[in-house]
TORLUM-818545 format. One record per residue (C-alpha): residue number from 1; residue in one letter; chain; x, y, z. Coordinates in Angstrom, 1 decimal. Layout:
# residues N
   n res chain      X      Y      Z
 NUM   A     A      X      Y      Z
...
This chain:
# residues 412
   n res chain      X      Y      Z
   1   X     A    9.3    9.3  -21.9
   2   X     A   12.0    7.3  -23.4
   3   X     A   12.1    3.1  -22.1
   4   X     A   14.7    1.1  -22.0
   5   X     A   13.8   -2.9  -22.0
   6   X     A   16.2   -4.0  -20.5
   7   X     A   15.6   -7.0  -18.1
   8   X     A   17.8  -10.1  -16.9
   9   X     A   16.2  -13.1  -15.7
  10   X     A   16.4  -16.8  -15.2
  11   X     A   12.7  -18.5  -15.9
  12   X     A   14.0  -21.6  -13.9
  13   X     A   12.7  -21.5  -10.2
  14   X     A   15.1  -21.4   -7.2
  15   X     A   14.7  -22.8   -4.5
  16   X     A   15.3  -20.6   -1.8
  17   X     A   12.9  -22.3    1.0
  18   X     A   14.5  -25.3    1.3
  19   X     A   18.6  -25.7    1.1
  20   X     A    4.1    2.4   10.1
  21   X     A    0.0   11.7   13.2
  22   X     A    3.5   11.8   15.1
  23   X     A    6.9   11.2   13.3
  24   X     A    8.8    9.3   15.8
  25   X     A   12.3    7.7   14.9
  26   X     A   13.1    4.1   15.9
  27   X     A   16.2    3.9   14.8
  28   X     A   18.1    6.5   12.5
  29   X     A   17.3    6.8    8.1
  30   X     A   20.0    3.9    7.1
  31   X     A   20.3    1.5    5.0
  32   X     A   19.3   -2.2    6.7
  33   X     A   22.3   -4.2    8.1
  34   X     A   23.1   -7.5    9.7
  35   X     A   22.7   -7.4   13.6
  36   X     A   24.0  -10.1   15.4
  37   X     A   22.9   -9.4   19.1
  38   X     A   19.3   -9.4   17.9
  39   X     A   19.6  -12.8   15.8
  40   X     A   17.1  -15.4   16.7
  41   X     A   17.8  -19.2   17.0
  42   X     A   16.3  -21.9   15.5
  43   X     A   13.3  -23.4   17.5
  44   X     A   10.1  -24.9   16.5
  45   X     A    7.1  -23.3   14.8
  46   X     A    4.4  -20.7   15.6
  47   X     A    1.3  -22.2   18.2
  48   X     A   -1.9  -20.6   17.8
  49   X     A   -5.6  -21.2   18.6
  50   X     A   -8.6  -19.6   17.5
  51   X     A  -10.8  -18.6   21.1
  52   X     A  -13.0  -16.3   22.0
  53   X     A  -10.6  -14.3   23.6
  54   X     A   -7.3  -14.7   21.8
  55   X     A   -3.9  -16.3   22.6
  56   X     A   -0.1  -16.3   21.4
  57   X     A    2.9  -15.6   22.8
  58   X     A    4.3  -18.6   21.7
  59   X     A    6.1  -19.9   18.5
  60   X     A    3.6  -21.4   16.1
  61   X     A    3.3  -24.9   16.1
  62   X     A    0.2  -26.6   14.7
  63   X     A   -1.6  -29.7   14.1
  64   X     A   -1.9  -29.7   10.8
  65   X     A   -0.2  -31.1    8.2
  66   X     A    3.6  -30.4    7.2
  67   X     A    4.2  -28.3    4.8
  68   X     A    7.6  -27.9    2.4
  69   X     A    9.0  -24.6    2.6
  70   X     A   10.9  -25.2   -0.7
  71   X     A   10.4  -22.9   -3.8
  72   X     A    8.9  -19.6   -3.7
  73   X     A    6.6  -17.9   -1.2
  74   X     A    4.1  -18.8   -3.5
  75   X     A    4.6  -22.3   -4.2
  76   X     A    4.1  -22.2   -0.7
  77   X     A    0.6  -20.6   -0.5
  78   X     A   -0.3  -22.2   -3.8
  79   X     A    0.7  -25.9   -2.1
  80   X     A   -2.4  -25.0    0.6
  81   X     A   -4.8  -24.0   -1.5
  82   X     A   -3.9  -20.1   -0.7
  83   X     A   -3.6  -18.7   -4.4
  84   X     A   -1.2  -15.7   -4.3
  85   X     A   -2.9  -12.8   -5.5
  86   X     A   -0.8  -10.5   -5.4
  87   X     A    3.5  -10.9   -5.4
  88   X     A    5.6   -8.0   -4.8
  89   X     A    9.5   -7.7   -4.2
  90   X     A   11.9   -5.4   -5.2
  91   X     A   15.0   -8.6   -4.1
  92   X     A   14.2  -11.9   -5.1
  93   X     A   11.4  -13.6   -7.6
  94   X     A    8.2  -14.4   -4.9
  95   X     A    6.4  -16.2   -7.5
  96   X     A    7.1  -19.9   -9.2
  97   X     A    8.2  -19.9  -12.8
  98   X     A    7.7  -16.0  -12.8
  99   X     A   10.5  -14.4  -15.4
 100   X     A    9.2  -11.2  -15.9
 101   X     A   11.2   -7.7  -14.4
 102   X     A   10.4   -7.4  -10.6
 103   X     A   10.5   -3.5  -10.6
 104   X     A   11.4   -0.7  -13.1
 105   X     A   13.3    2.3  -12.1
 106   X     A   13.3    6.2  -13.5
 107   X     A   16.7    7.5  -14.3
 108   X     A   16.2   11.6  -14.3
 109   X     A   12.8   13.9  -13.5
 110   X     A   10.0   11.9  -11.8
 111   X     A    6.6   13.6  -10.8
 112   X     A    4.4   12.5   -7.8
 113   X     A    1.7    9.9   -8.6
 114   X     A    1.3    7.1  -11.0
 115   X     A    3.2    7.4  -14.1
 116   X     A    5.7    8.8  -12.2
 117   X     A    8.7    9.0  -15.0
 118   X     A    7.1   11.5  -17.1
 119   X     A   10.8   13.1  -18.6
 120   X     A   13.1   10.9  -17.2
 121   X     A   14.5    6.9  -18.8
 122   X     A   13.0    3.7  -17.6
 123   X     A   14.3    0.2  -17.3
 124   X     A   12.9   -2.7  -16.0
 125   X     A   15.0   -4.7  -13.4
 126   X     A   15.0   -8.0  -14.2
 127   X     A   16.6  -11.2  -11.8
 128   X     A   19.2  -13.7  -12.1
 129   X     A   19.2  -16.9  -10.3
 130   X     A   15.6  -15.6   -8.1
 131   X     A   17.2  -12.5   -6.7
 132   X     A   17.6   -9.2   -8.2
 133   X     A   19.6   -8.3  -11.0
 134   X     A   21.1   -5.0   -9.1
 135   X     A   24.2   -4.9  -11.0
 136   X     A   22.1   -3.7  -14.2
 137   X     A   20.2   -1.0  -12.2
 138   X     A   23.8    0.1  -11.1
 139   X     A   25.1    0.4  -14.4
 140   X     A   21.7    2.1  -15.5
 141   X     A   21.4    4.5  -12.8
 142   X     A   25.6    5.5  -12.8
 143   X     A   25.9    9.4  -13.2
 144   X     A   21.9   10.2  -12.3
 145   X     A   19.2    9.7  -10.2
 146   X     A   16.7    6.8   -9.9
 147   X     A   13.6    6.3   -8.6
 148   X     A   11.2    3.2   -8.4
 149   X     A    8.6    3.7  -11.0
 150   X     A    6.4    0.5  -10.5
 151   X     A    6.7   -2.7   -8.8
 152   X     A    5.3   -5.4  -10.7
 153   X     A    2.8   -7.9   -9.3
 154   X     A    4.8  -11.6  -10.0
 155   X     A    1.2  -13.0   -9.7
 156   X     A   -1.1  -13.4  -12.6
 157   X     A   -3.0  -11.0  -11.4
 158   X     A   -1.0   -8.2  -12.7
 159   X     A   -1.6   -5.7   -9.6
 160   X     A    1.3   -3.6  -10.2
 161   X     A    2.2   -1.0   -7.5
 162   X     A    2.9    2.4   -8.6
 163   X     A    3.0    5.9   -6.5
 164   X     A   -0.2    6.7   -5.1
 165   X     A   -2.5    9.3   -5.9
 166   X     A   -3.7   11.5   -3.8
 167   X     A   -6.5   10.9   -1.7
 168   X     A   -8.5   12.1    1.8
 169   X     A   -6.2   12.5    4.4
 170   X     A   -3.1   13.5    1.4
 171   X     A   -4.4   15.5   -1.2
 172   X     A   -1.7   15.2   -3.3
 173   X     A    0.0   12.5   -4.9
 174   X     A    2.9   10.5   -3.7
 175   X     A    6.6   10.2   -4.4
 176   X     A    8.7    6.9   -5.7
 177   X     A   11.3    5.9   -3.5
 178   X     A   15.1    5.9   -4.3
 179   X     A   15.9    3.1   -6.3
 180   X     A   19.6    3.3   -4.4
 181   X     A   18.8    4.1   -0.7
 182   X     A   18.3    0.6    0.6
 183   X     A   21.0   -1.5   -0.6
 184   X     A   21.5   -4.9    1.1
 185   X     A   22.1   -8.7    0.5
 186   X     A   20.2  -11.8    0.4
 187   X     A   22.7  -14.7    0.0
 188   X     A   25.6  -13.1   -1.2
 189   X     A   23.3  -10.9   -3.7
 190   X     A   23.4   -7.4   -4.0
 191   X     A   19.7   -6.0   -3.9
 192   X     A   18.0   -2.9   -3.5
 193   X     A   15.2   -2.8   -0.8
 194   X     A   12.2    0.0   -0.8
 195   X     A   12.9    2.6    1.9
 196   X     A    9.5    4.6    2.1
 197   X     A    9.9    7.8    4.0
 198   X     A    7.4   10.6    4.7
 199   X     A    5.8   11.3    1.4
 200   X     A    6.1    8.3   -0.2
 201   X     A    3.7    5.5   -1.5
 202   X     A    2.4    3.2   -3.8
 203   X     A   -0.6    1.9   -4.8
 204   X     A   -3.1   -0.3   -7.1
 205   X     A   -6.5   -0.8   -7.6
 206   X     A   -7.8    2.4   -6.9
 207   X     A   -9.4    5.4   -8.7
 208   X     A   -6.9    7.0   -9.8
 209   X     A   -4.1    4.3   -9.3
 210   X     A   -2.1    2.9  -13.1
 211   X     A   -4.3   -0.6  -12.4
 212   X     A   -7.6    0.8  -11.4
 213   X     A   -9.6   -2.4  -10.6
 214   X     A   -7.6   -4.8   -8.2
 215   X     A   -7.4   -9.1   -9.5
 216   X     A   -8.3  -11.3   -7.2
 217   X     A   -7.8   -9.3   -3.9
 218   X     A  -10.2  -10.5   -1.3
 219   X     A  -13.5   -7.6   -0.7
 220   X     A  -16.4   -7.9    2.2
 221   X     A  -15.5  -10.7    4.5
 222   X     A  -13.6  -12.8    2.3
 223   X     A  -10.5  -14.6    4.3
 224   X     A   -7.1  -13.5    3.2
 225   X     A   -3.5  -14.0    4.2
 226   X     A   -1.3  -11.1    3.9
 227   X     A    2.7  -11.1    4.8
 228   X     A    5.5   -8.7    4.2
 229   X     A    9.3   -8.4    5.2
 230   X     A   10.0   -5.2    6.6
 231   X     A   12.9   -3.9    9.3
 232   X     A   12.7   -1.9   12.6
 233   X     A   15.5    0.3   10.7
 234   X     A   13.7    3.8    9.5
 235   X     A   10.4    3.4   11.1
 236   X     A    9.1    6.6   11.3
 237   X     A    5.8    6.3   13.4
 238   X     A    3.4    8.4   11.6
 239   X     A   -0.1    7.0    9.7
 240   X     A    0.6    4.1    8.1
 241   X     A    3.2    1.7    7.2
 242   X     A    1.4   -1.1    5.6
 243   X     A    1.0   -3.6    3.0
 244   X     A   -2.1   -4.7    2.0
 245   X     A   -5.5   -4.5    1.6
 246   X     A   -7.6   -1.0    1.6
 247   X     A  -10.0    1.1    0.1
 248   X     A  -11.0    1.8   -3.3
 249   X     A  -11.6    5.3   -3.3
 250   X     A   -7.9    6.8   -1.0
 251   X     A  -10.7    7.8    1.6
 252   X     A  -11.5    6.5    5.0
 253   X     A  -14.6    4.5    4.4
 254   X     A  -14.8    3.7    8.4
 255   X     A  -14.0    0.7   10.6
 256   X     A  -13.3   -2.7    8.8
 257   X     A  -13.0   -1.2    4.9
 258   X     A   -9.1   -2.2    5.4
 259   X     A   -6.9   -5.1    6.4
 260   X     A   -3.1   -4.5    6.3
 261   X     A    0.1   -5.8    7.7
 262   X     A    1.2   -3.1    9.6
 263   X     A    4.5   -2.9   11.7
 264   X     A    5.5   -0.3   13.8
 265   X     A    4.3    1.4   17.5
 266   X     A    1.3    1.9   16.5
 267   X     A    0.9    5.7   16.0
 268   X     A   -2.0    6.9   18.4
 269   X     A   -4.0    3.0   18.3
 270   X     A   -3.2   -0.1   20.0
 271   X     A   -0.2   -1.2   21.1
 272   X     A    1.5   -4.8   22.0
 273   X     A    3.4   -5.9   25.3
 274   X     A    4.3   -3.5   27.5
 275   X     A    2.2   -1.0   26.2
 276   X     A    3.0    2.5   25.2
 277   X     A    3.7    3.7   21.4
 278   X     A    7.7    3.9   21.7
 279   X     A    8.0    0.5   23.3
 280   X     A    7.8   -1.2   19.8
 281   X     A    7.8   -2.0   17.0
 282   X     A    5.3   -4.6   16.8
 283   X     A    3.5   -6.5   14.1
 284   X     A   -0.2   -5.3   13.9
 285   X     A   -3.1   -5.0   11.1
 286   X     A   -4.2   -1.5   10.2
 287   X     A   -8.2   -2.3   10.3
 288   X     A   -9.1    1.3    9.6
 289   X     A   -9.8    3.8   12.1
 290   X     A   -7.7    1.9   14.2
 291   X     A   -4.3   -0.5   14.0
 292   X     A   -4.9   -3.4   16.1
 293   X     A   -2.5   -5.4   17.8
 294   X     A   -5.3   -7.8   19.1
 295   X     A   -8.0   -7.6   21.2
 296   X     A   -7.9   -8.3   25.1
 297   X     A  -10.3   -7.6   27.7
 298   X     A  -12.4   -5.8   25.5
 299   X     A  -10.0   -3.2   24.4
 300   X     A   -6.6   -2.8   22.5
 301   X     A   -3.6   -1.4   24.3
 302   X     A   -0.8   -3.6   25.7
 303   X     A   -1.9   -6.7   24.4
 304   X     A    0.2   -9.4   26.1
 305   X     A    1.0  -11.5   23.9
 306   X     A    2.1   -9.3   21.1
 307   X     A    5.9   -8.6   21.6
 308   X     A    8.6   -6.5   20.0
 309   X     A   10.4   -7.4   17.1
 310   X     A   13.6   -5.5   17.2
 311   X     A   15.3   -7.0   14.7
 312   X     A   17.0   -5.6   11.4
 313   X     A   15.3   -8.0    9.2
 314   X     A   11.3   -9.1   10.1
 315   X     A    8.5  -11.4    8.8
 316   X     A    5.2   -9.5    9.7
 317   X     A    2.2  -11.6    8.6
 318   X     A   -2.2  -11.1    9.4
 319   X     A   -4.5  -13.7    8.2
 320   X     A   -7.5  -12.1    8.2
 321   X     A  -10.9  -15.0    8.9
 322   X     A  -14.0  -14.5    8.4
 323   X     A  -17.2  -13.6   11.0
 324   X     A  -17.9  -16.8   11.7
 325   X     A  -15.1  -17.8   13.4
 326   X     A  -14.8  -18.0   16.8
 327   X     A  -18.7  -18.0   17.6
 328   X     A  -19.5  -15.5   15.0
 329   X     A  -17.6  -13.1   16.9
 330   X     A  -14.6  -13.1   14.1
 331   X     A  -10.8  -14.1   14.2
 332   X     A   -7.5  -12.2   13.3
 333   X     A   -4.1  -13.8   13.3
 334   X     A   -0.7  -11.8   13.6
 335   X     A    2.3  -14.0   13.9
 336   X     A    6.2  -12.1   13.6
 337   X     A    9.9  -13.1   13.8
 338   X     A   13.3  -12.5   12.6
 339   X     A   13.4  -13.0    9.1
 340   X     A   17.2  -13.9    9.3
 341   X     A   16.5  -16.6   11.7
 342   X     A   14.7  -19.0   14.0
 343   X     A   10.7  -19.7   14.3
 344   X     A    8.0  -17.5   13.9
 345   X     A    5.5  -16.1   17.2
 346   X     A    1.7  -16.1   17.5
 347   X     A    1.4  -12.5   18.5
 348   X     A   -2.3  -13.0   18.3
 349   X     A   -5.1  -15.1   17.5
 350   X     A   -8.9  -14.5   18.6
 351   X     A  -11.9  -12.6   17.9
 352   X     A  -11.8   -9.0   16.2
 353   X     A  -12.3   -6.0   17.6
 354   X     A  -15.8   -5.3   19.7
 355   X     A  -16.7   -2.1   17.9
 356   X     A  -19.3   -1.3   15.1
 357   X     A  -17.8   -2.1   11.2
 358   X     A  -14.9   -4.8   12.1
 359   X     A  -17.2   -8.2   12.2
 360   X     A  -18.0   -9.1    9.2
 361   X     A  -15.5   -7.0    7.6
 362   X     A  -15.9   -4.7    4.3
 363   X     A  -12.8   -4.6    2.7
 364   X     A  -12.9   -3.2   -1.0
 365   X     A   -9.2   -4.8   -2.6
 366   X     A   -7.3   -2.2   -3.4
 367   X     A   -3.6   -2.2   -2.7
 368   X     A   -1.4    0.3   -0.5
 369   X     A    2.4    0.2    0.2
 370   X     A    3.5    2.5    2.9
 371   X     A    0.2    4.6    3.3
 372   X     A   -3.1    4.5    5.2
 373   X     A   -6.2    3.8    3.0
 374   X     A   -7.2    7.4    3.0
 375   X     A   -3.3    8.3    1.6
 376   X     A   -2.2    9.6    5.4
 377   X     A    1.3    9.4    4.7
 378   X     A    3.2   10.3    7.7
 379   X     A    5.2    7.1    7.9
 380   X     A    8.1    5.7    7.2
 381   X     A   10.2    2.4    6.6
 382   X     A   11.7   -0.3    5.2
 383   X     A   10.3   -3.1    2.5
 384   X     A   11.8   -5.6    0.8
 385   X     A    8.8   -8.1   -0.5
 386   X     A    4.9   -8.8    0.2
 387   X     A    2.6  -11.2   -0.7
 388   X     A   -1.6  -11.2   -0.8
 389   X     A   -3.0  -14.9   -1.0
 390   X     A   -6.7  -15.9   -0.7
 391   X     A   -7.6  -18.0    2.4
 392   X     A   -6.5  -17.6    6.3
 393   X     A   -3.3  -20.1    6.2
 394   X     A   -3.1  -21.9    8.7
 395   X     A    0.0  -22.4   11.0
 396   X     A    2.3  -25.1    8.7
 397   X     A    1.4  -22.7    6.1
 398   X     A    3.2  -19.7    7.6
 399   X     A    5.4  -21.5    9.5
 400   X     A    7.2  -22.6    6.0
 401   X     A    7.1  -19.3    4.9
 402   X     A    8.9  -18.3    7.9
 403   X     A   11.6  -21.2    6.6
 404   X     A   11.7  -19.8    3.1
 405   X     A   12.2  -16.3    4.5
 406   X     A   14.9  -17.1    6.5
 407   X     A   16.5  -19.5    3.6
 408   X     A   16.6  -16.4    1.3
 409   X     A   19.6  -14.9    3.3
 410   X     A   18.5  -11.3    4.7
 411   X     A   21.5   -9.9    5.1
 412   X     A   23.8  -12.5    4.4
């Protein structure tokens, strides 16, 4: 394999906070796109209570103290005592003070799995000014074919993502995405977005995977905050379009050995407001053996308070608390928005799921992009960035990362 080192970026941070069984189509396979008649307005933050029953269904406001959504993601996370753990994003830098390439693509013959450039030329894609440096992946990739390769945890922590390998339900290896199918803007800036189809995956902290032990990622019933921006553009609503946290071993090590963002209708699970699987997409975490979007009378279909989010650009955040909230019954927070615009929603906030495995939880820290834990990859969708922080956030907390979201310029 021959590398090329090539990577553009700008060590100063920018401030860009302040100033998804079945394979059902939500929309049609393009690339993501400014709508205007699903823009939000502004409005004030997400509300959201921990009971024994859960609430939402409003935006998030909270008690607690303000919080600047200035800087990075990170800086936001980092301010509340919620250490980033894991930074991805293929569009902008995540992390504070992080100069290092965000992603590398593979020009020429890729194979499935990690080390997925075997034959083919690498380069690492660098940024300028905190957003992607797309115009050297353009000149790189003119005349072939490109693929993403890895993308590189901004974090510390060094949990880079590469393709999966194969694993219970997939017993084969996944592909990279095209480097080139998901081109948008953020601010003006050309940037390439990761459009994960049917197939497709990546992974870390796994047997198997090109980082084998997970940093840092919360395991058993360890609190965690997990967020990613995704798009209701190229959902395909097969098993299981996260980002997060999953199992060590690609298998299905029963209820509670996962907790991921999911977004989507919810393939054969629970479903949000009104209920039934094409009346999405909503934002939900993939618990394993189940994707949940809350729990409500003592089951998990048509949760009221958990509404679509049609929009071309979305925020999609779970904090996931420990078992002794909420009367040691456990808690689970989704909140969701338009990432271009406006405030954030409590879809949820209460107990966990009443069924064997979920409370305390068992999670095991590895890290899955666009698969189930057990490698079902029947899914498909659109991802731009994702972040894994220690701690359940509270509501100032995400509701300036909704601010810094929206500050970064989806589409603009």
């Amino acid at each position: 394999m021959k590398e090329i080192r090539f990577v553009l970026s700008v060590s100063l941070a920018v401030s860009l906070g302040a100033v998804v069984a079945s394979c059902w189509h939500f929309s049609s396979e393009s690339s993501c796109c400014p709508d205007a008649s699903a823009s939000g307005s502004g409005g004030s933050g997400a509300t959201g209570a921990t009971t024994g029953t859960g609430t939402g269904g409003s935006d998030a406001t909270g008690t607690d103290a303000s919080v600047s959504s200035a800087g990075t993601p990170c800086d936001i996370f980092g301010s509340t005592g919620n250490t980033c753990v894991a930074a991805h994003s293929t569009v902008r830098v995540v992390y504070p003070g992080y100069s290092g390439p965000l992603y590398q693509v593979c020009k020429g013959t890729f194979t499935a799995g990690p080390s997925s450039c075997t034959s083919g030329m690498t380069m690492d894609v660098g940024s300028v000014d905190g957003y992607a440096d797309a115009a050297s992946q353009d000149a790189f990739c003119t005349g072939g074919t490109c693929t993403i390769s890895i993308i590189y945890d901004q974090s510390p922590m060094k949990n880079d993502l590469e393709p999966s390998p194969a694993g219970e339900m997939k017993a084969t290896p996944d592909n990279p995405a095209s480097a080139t199918a998901l081109k948008t803007t953020l601010n003006g800036h050309s940037v390439y977005g990761v459009f994960i189809k049917v197939g497709m995956g990546y992974r870390a902290g796994c047997t198997g995977c090109g980082v084998v032990t997970a940093n840092g990622t919360a395991t058993g019933d360890d609190p965690e905050t997990e967020y990613m921006v995704t798009s209701q553009t190229g959902l395909v609503d097969g098993c299981c379009f996260d980002y997060g946290n999953a199992e060590t071993d690609s298998h299905d090590d029963n209820n509670g050995t996962m907790e991921a963002v999911y977004f989507g209708g919810g393939v054969v699970w629970g479903t949000g407001s009104p209920g039934g699987h094409n009346n999405g997409p909503w934002v939900m975490a993939d618990l394993e053996n189940g994707v949940y979007a809350g729990w409500e009378n003592d089951q998990a279909q048509s949760i009221s308070t958990n509404t679509p989010l049609k929009y071309n650009f979305v925020t999609a955040i779970v904090v996931g608390d420990t078992t002794a909230q909420n009367s040691g019954k456990g808690r689970f927070a989704l909140y969701g928005g338009d990432a271009t615009a406006g405030p954030l929603k409590t879809m949820y906030d209460g107990v966990r799921p009443n069924k064997p495995g979920y409370n305390p939880t068992q999670k095991q820290g590895s890290i899955i992009l666009g698969t189930g834990g057990d490698n079902s990859d029947g899914d498909g969708g659109q991802w731009f960035e994702g972040v894994m922080a220690s701690g359940a956030a509270g509501l100032a907390t995400v509701n300036a990362l909704q601010e810094n979201i929206v500050a970064a310029g989806y589409g603009k």
